[in-house]
C-alpha positions, 0 to 999 in steps of 0.5 A: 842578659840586658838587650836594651843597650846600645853602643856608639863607637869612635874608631879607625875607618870600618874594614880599613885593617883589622884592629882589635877594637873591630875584632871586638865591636864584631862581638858585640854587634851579634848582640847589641846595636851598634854604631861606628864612627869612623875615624877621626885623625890623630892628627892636623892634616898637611899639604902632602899627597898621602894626606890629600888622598886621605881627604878625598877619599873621605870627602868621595865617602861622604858625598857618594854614599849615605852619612849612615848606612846600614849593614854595609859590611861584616857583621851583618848585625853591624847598625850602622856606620857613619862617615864624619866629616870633620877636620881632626884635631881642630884647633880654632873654636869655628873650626871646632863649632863646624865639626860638632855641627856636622857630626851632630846631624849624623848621629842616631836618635837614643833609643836604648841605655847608650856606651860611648867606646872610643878608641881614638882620643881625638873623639873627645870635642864630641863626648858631649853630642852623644849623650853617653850614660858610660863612656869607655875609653880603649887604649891600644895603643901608646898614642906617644910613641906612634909615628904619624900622630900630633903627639902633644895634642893627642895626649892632651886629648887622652888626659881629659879623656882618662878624667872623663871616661867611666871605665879604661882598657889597656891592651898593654901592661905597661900603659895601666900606670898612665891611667886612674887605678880605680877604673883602668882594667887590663884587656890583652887582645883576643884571638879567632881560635876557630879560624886559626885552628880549623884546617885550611888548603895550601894555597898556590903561592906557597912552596910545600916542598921546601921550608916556609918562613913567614910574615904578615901586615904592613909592610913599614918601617918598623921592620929590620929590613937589614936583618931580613935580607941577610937572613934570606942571604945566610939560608937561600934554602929556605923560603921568606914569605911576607904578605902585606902593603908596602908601606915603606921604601925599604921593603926595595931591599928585599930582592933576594930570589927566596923572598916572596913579597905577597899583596895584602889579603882578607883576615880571613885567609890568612890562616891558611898562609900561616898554617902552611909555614915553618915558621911565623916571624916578627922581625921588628927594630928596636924603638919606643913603639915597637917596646910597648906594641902588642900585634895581634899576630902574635896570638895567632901564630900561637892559636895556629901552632906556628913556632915563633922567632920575634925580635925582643920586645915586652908583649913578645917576651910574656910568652917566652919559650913558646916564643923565641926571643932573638937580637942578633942576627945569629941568634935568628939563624941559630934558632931558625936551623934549631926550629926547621930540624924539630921532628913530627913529633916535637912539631906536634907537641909545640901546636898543643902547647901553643894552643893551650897558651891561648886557647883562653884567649877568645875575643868571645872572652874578653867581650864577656868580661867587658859586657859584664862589667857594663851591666854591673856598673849599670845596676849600680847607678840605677839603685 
């Protein structure tokens, strides 16, 4: 394997959440050096107060700590992470002059064959700073169906950006028509088997002597929280667990005694929540983003030997009867009672067949294929 490669990653905040592209990078950094950039923002800042925190912690980050810093946090191996500052998506050419500037002065020296991975188009105004020999443009996400985004100015930004990246990877089937055949490859996301499936304790804020449902992630407005407040009403029996920020004013009608709304916790704990359920949920509305979203939970609940009930949407639906599709809210209570009276043993053979649904599905996996792939179109530029 070729050591002499570097990689230069354009992505969201280092540590901000769990992405699949930090799952991945994490990989790569045991290998290869690598260095992140954090995110630049998808869209214009406004004069709101989520946004005015957002540019002082940015402005804090730059001020109180090295531009580059090295081995900040996990992976060790991670070369080192660079805080930009830069206004995203700007829009006038002085504006514009004055990020690449800053940006310019932040960046390592080249030192190996270098990939530029970006998973956010808005890194696009800085490809030529980089002095890329492969660009790789990761697609997680379907940018024009996410709230929160300059949707015109972020798809334009993907459009130069699909004609000028060398390779493309989708973590989504359907998004595989946005982009040129020829260099666009499907990558589902990976999953931490060895977390998911080693054994963990129970953990003090589970209840063990009665039935556990549970969620976890950002607690926002693609929840049905209607749905979840009377599921919780119609089975005062069960327990309803969901472990995440409040990221929205809904999650107030969540006040039924048997639901448990838990803070946000390390990736690495969660297994240990999930394990100690009966049951693992996703209880997503019906809108664009949620059709073409592709939660990495999903694999985890499998890789955990949880039975699944989710709402029906593409991603969810490939791994039917593993997964349990349900639209109507007695169809989630019907099959909540079907899954909670399951044997031992019929529990039993679900965790195998769940775990073998995955269990080639490791983000070692999907790092290999990419890495490979790299060093084929690297070999085949150097004939």
């Amino acid at each position: 394997m070729d050591r002499d490669i570097e990689f230069i990653i354009f992505g969201e905040d280092w540590g901000r959440h769990p992405s699949s592209t930090q799952h991945l990078i994490s990989i790569i950094a045991k290998q290869y050096p690598v260095y992140w950039i954090n995110s630049i923002g998808l869209r214009q800042p406004q004069l709101q107060a989520k946004d005015i925190r957002r540019i002082i912690e940015k402005l804090m980050a730059f001020i109180h700590r090295p531009a580059i810093t090295d081995n900040e946090v996990s992976p060790k191996k991670l070369k080192k992470i660079i805080k930009p500052l830069v206004w995203p998506l700007a829009r006038n050419k002085t504006m514009k002059y004055i990020n690449k500037k800053l940006l310019e002065t932040q960046l390592p020296q080249k030192k190996h064959y270098r990939v530029l991975w970006i998973a956010l188009p808005s890194a696009i105004e800085y490809i030529e700073l980089c002095q890329a020999d492969l660009i790789i443009y990761y697609c997680g996400d379907d940018f024009s169906a996410l709230t929160g985004v300059d949707h015109d100015k972020t798809m334009q930004a993907e459009q130069t950006l699909s004609i000028q990246a060398d390779l493309i990877y989708v973590a989504n089937r359907q998004l595989m028509a946005r982009f040129p055949k020829h260099k666009t490859h499907y990558l589902p996301h990976g999953v931490d088997l060895h977390l998911f499936q080693s054994q963990h304790a129970c953990p003090p804020a589970i209840d063990k002597e009665k039935k556990n449902i549970g969620f976890y992630g950002s607690l926002n407005n693609w929840l049905d929280y209607d749905l979840l407040q009377q599921l919780a009403l119609a089975r005062p029996q069960f327990q309803f667990y969901f472990l995440g920020n409040k990221d929205c004013p809904q999650v107030q009608q969540l006040q039924n005694e048997n639901i448990h709304l838990l803070p946000a916790i390390p990736h690495h704990q969660l297994a240990s929540y999930l394990q100690h359920w009966h049951i693992a949920i996703l209880p997503f509305i019906k809108n664009r983003q949620i059709k073409m979203c592709n939660p990495l939970k999903l694999r985890e609940y499998l890789a955990a030997g949880c039975p699944v009930i989710s709402s029906d949407f593409n991603a969810a639906a490939e791994y039917s009867p593993l997964v349990s599709i349900a639209t109507t809210q007695l169809e989630w209570l019907s099959t909540i009672d079907r899954i909670t009276q399951l044997t031992p043993h019929q529990v039993a053979e679900y965790k195998q067949k769940a775990y073998q649904c995955v269990q080639h599905d490791s983000w070692e996996r999907r790092i290999e294929k990419i890495i490979n792939t790299i060093q084929k179109m690297r070999s085949s530029t150097t004939e």
